[in-house]
N, C-alpha and C positions, 0 to 999 in steps of 0.2 A: 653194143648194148651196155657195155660197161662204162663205156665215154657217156652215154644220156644216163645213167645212173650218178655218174658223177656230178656230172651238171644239174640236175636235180637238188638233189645233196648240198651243192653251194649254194644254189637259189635259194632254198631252205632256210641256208645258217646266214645268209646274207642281209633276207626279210628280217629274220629274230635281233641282228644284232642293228639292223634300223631300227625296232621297234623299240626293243630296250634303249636305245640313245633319243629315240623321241620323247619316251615318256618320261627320262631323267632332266630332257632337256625342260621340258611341260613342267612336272616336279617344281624346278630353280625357279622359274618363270613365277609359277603359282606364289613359291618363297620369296623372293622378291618383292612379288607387288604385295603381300602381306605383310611383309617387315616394311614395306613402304608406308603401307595403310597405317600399322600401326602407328608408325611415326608421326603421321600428319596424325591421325587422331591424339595422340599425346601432346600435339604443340597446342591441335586445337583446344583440348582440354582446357591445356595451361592460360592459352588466351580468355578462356571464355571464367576460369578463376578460380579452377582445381585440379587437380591431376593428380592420381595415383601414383605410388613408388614404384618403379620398376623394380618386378622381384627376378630373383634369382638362387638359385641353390647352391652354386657355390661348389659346384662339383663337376658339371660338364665345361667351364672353363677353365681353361690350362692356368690363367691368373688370376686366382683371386681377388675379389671386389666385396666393400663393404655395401650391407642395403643400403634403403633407401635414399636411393639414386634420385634426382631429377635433372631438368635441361632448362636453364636460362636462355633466350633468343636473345640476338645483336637487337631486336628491334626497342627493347624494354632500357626505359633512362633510369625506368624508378619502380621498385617491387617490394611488396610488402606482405609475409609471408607467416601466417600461421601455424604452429607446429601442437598437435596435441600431444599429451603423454601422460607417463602415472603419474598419479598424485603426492607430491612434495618428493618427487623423481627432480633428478638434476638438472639445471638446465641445456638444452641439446650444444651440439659442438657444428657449427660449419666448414665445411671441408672444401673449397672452393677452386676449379677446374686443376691451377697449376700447384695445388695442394696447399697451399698456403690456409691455414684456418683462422676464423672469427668464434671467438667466447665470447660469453655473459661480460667476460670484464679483462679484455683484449680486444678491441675493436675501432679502427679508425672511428672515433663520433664526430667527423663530418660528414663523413659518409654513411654510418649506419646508428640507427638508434634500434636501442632493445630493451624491449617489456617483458618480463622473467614472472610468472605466478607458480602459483604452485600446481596448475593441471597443463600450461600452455607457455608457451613463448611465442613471442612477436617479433617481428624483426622485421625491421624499413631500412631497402641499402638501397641507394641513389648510384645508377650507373654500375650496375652490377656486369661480372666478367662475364660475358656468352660463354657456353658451353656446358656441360655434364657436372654437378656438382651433388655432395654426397651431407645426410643430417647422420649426425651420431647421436645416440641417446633414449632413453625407454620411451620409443615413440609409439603410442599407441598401435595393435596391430591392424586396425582398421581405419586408423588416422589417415587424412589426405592432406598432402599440402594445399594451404588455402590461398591463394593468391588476393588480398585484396587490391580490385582496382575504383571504384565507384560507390560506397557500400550506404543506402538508401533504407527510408521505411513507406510503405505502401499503407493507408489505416483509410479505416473505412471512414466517408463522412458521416458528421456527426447528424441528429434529425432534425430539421428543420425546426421543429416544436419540441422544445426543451423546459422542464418545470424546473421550479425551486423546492427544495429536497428527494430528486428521482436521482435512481440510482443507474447509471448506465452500464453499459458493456460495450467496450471497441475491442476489434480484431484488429492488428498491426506484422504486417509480416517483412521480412529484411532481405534485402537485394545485394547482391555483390555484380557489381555492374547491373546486366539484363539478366542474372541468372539467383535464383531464388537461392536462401540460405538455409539448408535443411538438414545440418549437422547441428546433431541432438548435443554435440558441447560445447558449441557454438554460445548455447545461454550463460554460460560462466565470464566468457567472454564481454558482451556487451550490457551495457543498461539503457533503458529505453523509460524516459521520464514524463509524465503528462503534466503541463504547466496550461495555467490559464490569466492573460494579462486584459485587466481590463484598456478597452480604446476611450478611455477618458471623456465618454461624451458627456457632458455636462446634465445631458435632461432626462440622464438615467439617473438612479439608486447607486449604482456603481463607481462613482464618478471620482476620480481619485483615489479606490481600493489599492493596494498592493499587490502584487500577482501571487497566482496559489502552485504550489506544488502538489499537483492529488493524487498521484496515484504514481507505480510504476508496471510496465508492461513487465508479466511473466510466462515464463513457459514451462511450470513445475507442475503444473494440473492439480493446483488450487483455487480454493473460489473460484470464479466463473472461468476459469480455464481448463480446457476440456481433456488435453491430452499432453503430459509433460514430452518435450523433447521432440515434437512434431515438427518445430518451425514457427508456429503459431504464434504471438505472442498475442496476450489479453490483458487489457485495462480495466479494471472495475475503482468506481469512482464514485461520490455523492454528491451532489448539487448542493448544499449547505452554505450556500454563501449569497451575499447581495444579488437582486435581481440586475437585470441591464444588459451590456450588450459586452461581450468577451469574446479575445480571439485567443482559439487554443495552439498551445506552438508543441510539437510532438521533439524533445531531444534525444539524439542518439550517441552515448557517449563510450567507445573505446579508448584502451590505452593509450594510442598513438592518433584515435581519429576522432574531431567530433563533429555531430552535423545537427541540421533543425529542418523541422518540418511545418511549416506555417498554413495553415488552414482558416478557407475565409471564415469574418466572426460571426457569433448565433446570439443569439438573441435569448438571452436566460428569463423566463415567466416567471410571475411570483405565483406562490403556490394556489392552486384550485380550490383548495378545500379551509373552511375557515371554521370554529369553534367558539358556541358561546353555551353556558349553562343556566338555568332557571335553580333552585337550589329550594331545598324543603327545609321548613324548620323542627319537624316531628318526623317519629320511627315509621310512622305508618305511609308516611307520601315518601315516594324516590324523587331523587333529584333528576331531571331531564334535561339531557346532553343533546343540543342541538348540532348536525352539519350540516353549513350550508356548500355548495355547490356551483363555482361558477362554470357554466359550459362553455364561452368561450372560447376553448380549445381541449375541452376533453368532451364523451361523451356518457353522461348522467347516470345514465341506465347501467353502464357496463362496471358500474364502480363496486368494488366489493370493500369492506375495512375487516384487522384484522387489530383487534384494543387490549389494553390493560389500565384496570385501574389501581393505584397506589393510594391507601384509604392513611388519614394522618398516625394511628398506630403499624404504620409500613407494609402491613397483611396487599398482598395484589390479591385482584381480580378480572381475571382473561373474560373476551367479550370475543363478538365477530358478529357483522353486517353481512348477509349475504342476498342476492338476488330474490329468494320469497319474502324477504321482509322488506321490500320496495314498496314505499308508499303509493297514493297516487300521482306525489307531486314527487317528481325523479329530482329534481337540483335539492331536495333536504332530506336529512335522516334523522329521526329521532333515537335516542338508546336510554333507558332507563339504567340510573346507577344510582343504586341503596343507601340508605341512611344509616350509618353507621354511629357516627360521633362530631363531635362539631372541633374542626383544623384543618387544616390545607389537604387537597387533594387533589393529585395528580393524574393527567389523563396522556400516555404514549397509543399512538395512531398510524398504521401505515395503511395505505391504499393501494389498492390492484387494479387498473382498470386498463381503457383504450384512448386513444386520443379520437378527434373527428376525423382523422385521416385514417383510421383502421389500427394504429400502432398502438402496443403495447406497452404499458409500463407501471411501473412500480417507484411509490414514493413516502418518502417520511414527514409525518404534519410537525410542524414543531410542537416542543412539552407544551402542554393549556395545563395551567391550574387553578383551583378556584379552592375558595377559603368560604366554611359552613362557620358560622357565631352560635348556629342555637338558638333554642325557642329561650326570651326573657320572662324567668319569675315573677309574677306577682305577687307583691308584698302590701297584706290586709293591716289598715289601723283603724281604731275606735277610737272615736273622742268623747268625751263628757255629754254635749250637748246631742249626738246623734251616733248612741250606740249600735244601732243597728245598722246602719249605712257602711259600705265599705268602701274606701278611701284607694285607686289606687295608681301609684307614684309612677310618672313617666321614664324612661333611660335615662333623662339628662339627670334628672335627681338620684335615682339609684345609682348613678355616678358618684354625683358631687358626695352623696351619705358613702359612699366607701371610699371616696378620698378622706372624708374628715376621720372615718375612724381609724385610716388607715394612720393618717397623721396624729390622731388620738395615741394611738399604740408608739408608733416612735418615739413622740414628747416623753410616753411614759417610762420606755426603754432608754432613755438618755438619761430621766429624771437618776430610776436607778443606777444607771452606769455609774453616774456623778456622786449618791450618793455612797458607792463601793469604791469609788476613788476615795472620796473625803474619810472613809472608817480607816483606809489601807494607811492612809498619812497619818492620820493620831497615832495610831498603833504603831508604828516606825517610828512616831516624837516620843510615846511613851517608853518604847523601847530603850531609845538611844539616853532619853532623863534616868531611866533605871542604870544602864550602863555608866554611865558615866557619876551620878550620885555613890555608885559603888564602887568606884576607881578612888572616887575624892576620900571615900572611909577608908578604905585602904591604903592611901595614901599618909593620913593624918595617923593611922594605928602604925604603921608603919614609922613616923616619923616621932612619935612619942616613945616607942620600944627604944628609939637610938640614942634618946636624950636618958633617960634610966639607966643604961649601961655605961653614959658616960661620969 
């Protein structure tokens, strides 16, 4: 009984100590393929154009190690390595597998080039050393290393119907190889420029223009940009320039990188809406501001304006066209604008409307001004022969009579000039005959006292 008690007992502790060494075994295994996994996901990271710093505390290994760590592959000839940090923080320190390090201004430059700002560093090394290499410096604590390999802009096309003074809006967003660029300080980094060159075709408006710089892509969420530090970048731009036919080239310019983006060209409209005025010569009639309309490529009905007039003593006066005040005939609008005073007067115009395609947009008319003269006086004469009749004188004459008295008055004002010249001179002769007739008495008194004495 006590031999199967014993045998019991070992069967027992025999089970227990298989199971413990299975499940330690299990354990390593699980370790293993996880520190495997991670692995490959960290290279893959690196390939694909980021990677996280390997962290570590700094207390469960027996040998201390500085952070952020990362791993060069044998596969890479050539890396190019963004580093973010604080702001007019130092530039970082590389620390490279067999410890040998690269600074800002210690660096093989045939082999590396380096971009130093005040939130980031860049750094291009051609045939860098395989293995574990280490950034020293106030590198942001959520900063990744960036690896650039490909770095590209995606922008949406432009619309096929495009006016002369609309204002657009393009999204553009940035590629590091096939993987989007969605580091919020990223935008410090690059600039992103919209150029427009015309294609010289001869039977446009455009034809020999010089290319324009309009705009540049931002990601601060201003103006038409919607969300700072998304990724997003947006162009906001005016069509202000000759009609014809332009092709827009998108530039991409980092420190170390620059690229272009060429987009087929569009076709620039001259603008839609055109302005003419009828003008009053009394307080009691307004002047009426004609617009005309071409449909062509917009749609009539959908047009709204939103005006200001600048009367010649500078006073404005805000207007707006809206859908109930549609005539019956949709390609013209009429607006009445007041009589004021008679001088130049300025009319600014923008328009809201749809194109024939559905699309939406918004455009600027250029300045129209127009100049009032005023209603001409009539001026009543009586003659001898037929007092009662009144007499009265066309512009060209009520011209010519205010040239002559105009020239009347000048003769007269010359006359005078000349004759305050002519007083100014005597007066100066008489002067200088008194001075000098009194020098000679004086002289001759003078010269009889010395003959007496002698």
């Amino acid at each position: 009984m006590e031999i199967t008690k014993s045998l019991v007992f070992f069967y027992l502790l025999l089970i227990n100590v298989n199971y413990a060494f299975s499940v330690e075994t299990t354990q390593e295994a699980i370790n293993v393929e996880h520190e495997s996994k991670t692995v490959q996901n960290d290279e893959q990271l690196f390939l694909n154009g980021e990677i996280d710093f390997y962290h570590t505390d700094n207390v469960t290994n027996e040998i201390p190690y500085f952070d952020n760590r990362f791993r060069i592959d044998a596969e890479l000839d050539e890396v190019t390595l963004i580093f973010f940090r604080k702001r007019g923080s130092r530039p970082v320190i590389l620390v490279q597998p067999d410890g040998k390090k690269i600074r800002v201004h210690d660096y093989d430059q045939a082999n590396v080039q380096w971009h130093d700002a005040s939130t980031f560093d860049m750094i291009k090394i051609i045939k860098p050393t395989p293995g574990p290499w280490q950034a020293i410096g106030d590198i942001l604590p959520e900063s990744k290393i960036l690896v650039m390999s490909e770095v590209t802009i995606a922008v949406d096309p432009l619309p096929e119907v495009v006016l002369s003074g609309e204002t657009l809006k393009i999204v553009g967003k940035l590629y590091n190889g096939n993987k989007k660029i969605d580091i919020s300080a990223f935008k410090d980094v690059v600039q992103l420029d919209v150029n427009f060159f015309s294609t010289n075709n001869s039977a446009y408006d455009n034809f020999g223009r010089d290319a324009f710089k309009l705009a540049s892509f931002e990601d601060n969420g201003r103006g038409l940009d919607e969300y700072a530090g998304d990724g997003i970048y947006t162009g906001e731009f005016v069509l202000d320039f000759a009609s014809g036919e332009w092709q827009p080239v998108y530039k991409i310019k980092l420190p170390l990188i620059t690229r272009e983006l060429r987009q087929k060209p569009i076709f620039l409209n001259k603008s839609p809406i055109t302005l003419s005025i009828e003008t009053s010569d009394t307080e009691a009639t307004a002047h009426s501001l004609l617009i005309t309309i071409d449909s062509t490529h917009v749609d009539p009905n959908s047009l709204v304006f939103q005006g200001k007039t600048t009367f010649p003593d500078r006073q404005t006066k805000s207007f707006s066209i809206i859908e109930d005040e549609t005539p019956e005939f949709p390609e013209s609008r009429i607006k009445d604008i007041p009589y004021t005073e008679p001088g130049i007067h300025r009319v600014n115009l923008s328009a809201f409307g749809k194109t024939i395609s559905g699309r939406e947009f918004r455009l600027v008319v250029p300045e129209f001004t127009f100049n009032v003269k005023g209603a001409l006086k009539q001026i009543s004469l009586t003659t001898p022969e037929k007092k009662n009749e009144v007499q009265v004188e066309t512009p060209e004459q009520i011209l010519a009579a205010q040239k002559a008295k105009l020239a009347e008055e000048l003769a007269l004002q010359q006359k005078i000039e000349e004759e305050e010249k002519t007083q100014t001179i005597l007066m100066i002769a008489v002067v200088n005959g008194i001075i000098i007739i009194l020098a000679s008495v004086s002289f001759l008194v003078m010269r009889k006292r010395k003959i007496k004495k002698k």
